[in-house]
TORTORDO-376266 format. One record per residue (C-alpha): residue in one letter; chain; x, y, z. Coordinates in nm, 4 decimals. Layout:
<recs>
> A | A | X | Y | Z
...
</recs>
This chain:
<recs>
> X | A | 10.0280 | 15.5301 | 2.8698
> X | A | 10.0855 | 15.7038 | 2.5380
> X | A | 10.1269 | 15.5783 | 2.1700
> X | A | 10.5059 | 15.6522 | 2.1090
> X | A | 10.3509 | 15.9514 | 1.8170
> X | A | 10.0703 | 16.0659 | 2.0864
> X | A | 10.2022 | 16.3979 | 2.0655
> X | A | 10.2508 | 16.4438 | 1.7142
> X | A | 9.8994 | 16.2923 | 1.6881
> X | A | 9.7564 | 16.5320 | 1.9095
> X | A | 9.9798 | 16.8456 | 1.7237
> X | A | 9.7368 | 17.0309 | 1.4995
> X | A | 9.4579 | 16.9573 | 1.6590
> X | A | 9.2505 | 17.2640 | 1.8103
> X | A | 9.2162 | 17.1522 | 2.1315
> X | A | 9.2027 | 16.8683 | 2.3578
> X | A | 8.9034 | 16.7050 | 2.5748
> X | A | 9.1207 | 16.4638 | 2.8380
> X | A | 8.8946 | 16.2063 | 3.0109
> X | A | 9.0059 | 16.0777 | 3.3983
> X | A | 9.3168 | 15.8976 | 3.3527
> X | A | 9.4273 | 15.6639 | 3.6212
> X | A | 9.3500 | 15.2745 | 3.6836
> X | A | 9.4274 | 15.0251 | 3.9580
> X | A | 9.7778 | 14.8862 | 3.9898
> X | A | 9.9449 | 15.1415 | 3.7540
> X | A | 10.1153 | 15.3973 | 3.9855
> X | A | 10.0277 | 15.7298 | 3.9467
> X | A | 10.3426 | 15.8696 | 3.8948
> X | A | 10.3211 | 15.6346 | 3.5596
> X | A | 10.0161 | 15.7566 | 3.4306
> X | A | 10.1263 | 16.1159 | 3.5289
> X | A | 10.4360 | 16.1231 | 3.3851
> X | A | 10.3272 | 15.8935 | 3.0726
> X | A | 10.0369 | 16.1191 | 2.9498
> X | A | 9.9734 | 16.4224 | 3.1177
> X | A | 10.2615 | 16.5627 | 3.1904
> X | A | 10.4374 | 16.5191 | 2.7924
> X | A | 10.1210 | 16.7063 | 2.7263
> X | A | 10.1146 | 17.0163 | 2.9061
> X | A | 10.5087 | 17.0329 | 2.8454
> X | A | 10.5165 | 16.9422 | 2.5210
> X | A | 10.2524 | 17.2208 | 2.3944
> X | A | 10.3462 | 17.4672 | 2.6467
> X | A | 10.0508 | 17.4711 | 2.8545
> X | A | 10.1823 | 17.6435 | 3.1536
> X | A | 9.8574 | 17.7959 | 3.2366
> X | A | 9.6565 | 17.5601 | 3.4759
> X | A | 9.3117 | 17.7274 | 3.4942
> X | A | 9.0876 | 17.5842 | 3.8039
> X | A | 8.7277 | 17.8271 | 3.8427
> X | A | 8.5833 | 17.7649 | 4.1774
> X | A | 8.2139 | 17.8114 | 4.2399
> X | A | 7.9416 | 17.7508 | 4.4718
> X | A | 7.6274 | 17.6789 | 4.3304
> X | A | 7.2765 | 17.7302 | 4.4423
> X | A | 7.1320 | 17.3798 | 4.5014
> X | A | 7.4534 | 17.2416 | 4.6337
> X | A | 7.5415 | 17.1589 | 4.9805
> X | A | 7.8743 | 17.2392 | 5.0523
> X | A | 8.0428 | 17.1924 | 5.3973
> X | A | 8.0543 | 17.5791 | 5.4998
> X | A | 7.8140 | 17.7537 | 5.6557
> X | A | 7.9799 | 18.0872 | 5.4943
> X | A | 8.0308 | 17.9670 | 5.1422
> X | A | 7.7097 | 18.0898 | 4.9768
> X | A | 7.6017 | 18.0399 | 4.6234
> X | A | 7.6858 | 18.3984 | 4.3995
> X | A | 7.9130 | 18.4767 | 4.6665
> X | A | 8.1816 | 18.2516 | 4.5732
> X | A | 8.3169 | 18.2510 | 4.2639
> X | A | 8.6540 | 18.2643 | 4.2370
> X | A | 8.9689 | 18.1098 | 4.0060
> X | A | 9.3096 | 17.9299 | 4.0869
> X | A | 9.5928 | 18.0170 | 3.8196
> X | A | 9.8721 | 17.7548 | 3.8625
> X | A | 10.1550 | 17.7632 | 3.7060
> X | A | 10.1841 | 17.4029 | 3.4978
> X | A | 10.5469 | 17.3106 | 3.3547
> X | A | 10.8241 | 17.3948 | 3.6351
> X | A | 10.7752 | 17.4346 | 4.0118
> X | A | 10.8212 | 17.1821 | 4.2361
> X | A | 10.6921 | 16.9264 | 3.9987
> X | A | 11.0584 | 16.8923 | 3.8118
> X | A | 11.2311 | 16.6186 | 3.6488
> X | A | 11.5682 | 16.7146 | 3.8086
> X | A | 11.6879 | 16.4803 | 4.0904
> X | A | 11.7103 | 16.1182 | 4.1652
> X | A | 11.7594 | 15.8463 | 4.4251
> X | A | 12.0926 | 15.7213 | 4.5420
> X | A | 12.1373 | 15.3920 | 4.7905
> X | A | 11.8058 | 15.2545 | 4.7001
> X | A | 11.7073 | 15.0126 | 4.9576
> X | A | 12.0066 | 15.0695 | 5.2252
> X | A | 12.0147 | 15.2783 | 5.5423
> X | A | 12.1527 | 15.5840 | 5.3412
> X | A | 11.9143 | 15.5859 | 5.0888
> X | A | 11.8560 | 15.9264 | 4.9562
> X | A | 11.5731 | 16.1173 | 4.7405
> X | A | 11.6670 | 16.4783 | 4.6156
> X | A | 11.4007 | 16.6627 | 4.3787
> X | A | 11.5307 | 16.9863 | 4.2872
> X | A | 11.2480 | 17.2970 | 4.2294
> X | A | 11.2834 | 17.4331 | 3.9492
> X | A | 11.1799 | 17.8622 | 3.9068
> X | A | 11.2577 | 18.0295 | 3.6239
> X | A | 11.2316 | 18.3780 | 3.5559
> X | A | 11.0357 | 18.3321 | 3.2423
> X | A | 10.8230 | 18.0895 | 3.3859
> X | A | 10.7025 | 18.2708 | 3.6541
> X | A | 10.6752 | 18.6491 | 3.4831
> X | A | 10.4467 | 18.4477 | 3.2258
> X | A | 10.2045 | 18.3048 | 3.4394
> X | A | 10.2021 | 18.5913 | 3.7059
> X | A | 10.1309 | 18.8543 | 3.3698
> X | A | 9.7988 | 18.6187 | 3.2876
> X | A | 9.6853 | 18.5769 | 3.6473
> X | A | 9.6994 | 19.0276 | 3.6152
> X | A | 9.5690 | 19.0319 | 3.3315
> X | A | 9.2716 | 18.8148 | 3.3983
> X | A | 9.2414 | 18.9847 | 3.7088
> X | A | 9.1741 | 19.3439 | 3.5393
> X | A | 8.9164 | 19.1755 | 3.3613
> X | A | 8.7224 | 19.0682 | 3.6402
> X | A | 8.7457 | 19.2024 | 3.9906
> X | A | 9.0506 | 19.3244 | 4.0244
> X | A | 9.1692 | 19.1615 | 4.3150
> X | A | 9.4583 | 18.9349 | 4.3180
> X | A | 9.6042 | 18.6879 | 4.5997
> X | A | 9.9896 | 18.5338 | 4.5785
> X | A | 10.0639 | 18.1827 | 4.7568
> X | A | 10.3829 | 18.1631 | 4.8712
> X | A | 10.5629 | 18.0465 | 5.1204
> X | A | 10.8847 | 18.2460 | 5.1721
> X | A | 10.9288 | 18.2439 | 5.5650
> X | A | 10.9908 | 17.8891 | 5.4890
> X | A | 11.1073 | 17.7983 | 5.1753
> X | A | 11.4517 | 18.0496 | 5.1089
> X | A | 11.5183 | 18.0347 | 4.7549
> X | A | 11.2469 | 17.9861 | 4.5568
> X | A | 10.9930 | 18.1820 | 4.7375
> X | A | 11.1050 | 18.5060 | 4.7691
> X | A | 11.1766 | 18.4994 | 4.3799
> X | A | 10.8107 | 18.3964 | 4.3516
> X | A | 10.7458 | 18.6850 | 4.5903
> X | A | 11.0072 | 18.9265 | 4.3914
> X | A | 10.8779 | 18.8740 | 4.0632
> X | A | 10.5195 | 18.9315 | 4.2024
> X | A | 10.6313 | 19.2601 | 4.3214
> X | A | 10.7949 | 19.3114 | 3.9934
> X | A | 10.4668 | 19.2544 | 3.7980
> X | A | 10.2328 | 19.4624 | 3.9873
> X | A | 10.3877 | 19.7665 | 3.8583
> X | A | 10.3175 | 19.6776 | 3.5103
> X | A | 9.9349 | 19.5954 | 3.6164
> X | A | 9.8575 | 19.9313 | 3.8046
> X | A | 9.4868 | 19.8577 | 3.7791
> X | A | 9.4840 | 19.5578 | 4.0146
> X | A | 9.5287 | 19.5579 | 4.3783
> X | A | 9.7114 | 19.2650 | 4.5415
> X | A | 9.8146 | 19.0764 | 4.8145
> X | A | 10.0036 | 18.7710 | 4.9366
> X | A | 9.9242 | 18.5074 | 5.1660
> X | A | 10.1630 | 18.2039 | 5.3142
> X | A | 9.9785 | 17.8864 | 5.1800
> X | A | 9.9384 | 17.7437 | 5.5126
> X | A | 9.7292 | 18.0849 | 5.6274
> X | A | 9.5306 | 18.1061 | 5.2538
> X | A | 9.4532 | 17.6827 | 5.3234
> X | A | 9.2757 | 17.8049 | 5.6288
> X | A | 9.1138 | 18.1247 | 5.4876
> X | A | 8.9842 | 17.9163 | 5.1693
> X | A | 8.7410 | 17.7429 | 5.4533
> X | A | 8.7050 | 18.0492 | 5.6084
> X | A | 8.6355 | 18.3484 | 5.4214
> X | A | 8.6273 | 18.2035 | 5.0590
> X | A | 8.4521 | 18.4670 | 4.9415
> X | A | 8.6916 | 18.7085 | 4.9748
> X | A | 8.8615 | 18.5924 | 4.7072
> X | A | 8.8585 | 18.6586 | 4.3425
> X | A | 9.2220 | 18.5496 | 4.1711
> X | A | 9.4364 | 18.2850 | 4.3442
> X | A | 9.8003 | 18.3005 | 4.1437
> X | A | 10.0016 | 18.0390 | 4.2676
> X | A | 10.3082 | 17.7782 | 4.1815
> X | A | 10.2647 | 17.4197 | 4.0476
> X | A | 10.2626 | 17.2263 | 4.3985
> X | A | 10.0540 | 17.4939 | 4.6015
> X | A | 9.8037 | 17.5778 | 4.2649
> X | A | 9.7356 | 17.1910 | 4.2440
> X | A | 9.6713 | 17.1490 | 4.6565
> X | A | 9.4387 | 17.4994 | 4.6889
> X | A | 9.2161 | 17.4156 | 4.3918
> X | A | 9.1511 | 17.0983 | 4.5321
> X | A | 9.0705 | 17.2419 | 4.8334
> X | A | 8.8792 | 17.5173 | 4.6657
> X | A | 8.6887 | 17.2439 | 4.4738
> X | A | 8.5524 | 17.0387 | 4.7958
> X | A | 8.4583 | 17.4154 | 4.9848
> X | A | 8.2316 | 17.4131 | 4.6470
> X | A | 8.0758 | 17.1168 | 4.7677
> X | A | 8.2220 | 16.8524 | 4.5476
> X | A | 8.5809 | 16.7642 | 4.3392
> X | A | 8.2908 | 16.5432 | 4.0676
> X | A | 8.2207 | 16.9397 | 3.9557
> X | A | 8.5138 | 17.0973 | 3.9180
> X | A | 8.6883 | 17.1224 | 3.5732
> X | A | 9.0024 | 17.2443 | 3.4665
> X | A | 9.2340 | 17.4137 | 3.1264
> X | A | 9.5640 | 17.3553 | 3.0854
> X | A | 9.6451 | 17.6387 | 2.8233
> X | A | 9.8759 | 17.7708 | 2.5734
> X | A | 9.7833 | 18.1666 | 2.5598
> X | A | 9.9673 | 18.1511 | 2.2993
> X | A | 9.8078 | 17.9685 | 2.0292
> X | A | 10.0976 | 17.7767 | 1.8836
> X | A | 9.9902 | 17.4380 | 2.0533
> X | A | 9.6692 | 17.2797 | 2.1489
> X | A | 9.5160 | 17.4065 | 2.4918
> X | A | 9.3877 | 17.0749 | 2.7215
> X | A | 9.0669 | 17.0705 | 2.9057
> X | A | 8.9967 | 16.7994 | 3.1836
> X | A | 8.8241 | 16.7629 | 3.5232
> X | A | 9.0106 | 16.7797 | 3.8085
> X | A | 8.8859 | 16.4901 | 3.9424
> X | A | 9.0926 | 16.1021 | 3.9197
> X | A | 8.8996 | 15.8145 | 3.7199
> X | A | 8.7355 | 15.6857 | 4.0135
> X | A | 8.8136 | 15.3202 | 3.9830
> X | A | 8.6110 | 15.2200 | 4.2984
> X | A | 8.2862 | 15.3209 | 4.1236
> X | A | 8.3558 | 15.2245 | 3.7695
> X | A | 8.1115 | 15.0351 | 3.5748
> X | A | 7.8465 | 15.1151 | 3.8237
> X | A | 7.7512 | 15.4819 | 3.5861
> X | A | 7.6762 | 15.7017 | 3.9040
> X | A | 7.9723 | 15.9144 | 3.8282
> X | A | 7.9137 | 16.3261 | 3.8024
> X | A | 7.9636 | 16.4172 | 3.4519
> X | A | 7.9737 | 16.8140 | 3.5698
> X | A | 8.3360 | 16.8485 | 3.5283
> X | A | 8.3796 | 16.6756 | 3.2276
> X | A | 8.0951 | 16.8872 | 3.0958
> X | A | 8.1971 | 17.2414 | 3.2442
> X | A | 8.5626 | 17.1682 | 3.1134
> X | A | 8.4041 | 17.1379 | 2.8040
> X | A | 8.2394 | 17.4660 | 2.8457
> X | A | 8.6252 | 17.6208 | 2.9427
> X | A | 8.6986 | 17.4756 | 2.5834
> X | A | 8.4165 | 17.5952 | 2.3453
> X | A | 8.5266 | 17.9387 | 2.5810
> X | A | 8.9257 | 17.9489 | 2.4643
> X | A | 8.7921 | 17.8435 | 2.0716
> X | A | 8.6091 | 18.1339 | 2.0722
> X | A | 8.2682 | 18.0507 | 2.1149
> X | A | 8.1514 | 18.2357 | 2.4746
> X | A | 7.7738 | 18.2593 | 2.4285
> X | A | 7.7891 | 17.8669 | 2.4067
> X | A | 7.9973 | 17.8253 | 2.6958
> X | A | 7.7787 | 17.9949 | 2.9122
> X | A | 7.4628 | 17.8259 | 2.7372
> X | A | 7.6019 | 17.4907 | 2.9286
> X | A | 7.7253 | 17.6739 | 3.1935
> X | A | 7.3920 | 17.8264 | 3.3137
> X | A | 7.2324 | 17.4826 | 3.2085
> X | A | 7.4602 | 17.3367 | 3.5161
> X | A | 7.3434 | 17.6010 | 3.7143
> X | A | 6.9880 | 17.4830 | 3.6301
> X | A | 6.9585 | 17.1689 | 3.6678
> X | A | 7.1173 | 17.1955 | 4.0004
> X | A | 6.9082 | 17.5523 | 4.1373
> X | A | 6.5882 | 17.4094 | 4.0011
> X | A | 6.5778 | 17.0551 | 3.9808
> X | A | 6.6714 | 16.7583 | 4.2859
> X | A | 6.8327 | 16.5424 | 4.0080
> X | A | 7.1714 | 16.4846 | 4.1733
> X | A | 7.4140 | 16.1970 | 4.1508
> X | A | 7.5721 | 16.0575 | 4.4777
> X | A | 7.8361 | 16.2500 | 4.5255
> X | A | 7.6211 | 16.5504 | 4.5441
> X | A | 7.3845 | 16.3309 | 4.8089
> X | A | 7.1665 | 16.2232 | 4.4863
> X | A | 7.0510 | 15.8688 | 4.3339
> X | A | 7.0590 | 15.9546 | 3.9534
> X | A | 7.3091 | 15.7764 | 3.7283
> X | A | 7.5305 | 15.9587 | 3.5341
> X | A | 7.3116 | 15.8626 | 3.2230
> X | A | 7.0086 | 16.0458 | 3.4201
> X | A | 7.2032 | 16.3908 | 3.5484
> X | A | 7.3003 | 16.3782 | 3.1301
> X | A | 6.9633 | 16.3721 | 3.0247
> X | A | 6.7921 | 16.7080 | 3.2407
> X | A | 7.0900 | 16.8546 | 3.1840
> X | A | 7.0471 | 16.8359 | 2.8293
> X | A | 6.6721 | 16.9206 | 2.8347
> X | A | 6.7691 | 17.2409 | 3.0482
> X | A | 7.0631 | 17.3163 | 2.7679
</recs>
């Protein structure tokens, strides 16, 4: 999946721009834990960044979710959680087989991510919402829910609140509006986004950062969507969340005004034009969508 030196190739570079990975026949746990994965641990990009929002010009499956009223962002947390290395399989292929994988919460981990998910929170609307799950889940949880607790007091300025991820699933589709800053753990960040990202009215749009606030290793950009094998070759794939992660990455390397040049040129082409690629109900190629998106940039 990876040159054995990907890493060190990929070391001092400023950032990264991650196309879809995934093709048939290789499981996804191998391209997973082959590529992605090595990269957001090695570089320390525990900071999965997922904006959400509805734009005017695109049908989305809610009658509630209207365009400038939903705009909202899932902070996952990107290198522990329930997506661990620690466990194994025992009795493969025999009546007792069995499968343990261990969580895995730290208290640096969490602190770290909950202190961006406040701190991006003061800078917008103030608002933050925990997923947890701690009537269910014994350990883990109510650390989560601890350490939120914990954090609040050193962000004053933000009001918060916590939700059990099986209630906040249901209020996404609900009352997605209501939200402005989703903080949540590895498993539950990557489930919600994707949830978040078809209430917006497609996953083709939605982009993604995997970041090092830091600075001492190479932030990742990427769509959230998969490679999309069963329409490849055919160039009718949405380029939006290749391009918006792009915009996330001109964004973290400093360069704002020309994020939100493309990012109001996505807005554009899809308020004021009916250029739209299938996924989004259209008949324009990817090549096509490109193109007025370009002459609206």
């Amino acid at each position: 999946m990876m040159p054995p030196d990907g890493l060190d190739q990929l070391r001092e570079k400023d950032a990264i721009l991650l196309g879809a990975v995934g093709y048939p026949g290789v499981p996804d746990h191998v391209s997973l834990w082959g590529l992605l994965i090595p990269i957001r641990r090695g570089f320390r990009q525990y900071v999965n960044l997922r904006p959400i929002r509805v734009f005017e010009g695109v049908d989305n499956p809610l009658r509630g979710a209207a365009a400038h009223e939903v705009e909202f962002v899932v902070v996952r947390e990107n290198v522990e959680g329930e997506y661990s290395e620690i466990g194994g399989r025992l009795n493969r292929g025999t009546p007792e087989e069995i499968a343990v994988q261990e969580a895995v919460f730290t208290r640096a981990g969490v602190t770290r991510v909950l202190d961006f998910a406040f701190d991006l929170a003061a800078r917008r609307g103030g608002v933050l919402t925990s997923a947890t799950k701690s009537n269910g889940i014994v350990h883990t949880m109510p650390f989560w829910d601890e350490l939120v607790a914990e954090r609040a007091t050193v962000h004053p300025q933000v009001s918060w609140d916590q939700e059990h991820i099986d209630a906040l699933a249901a209020k996404f589709v609900l009352d997605p509006a209501r939200f402005d800053v989703v903080v949540a753990s590895n498993l539950f960040g990557d489930i919600l986004s994707d949830l978040a990202a078809a209430v917006a009215g497609s996953i083709g749009i939605a982009p993604a950062a995997n970041l090092n606030p830091e600075r001492t290793h190479p932030s990742m950009f990427e769509p959230v969507h998969g490679s999309a094998p069963d329409i490849a070759g055919r160039g009718i794939a949405n380029p939006l969340g290749a391009v918006w992660s792009a915009a996330m990455m001109l964004d973290h390397l400093g360069h704002p005004a020309a994020a939100k040049d493309v990012t109001d040129a996505i807005a554009a082409v899809l308020a004021k034009t009916d250029v739209r690629t299938p996924d989004l109900g259209g008949t324009a190629t990817t090549a096509e969508f490109t193109d007025k998106l370009l002459e609206l940039l």
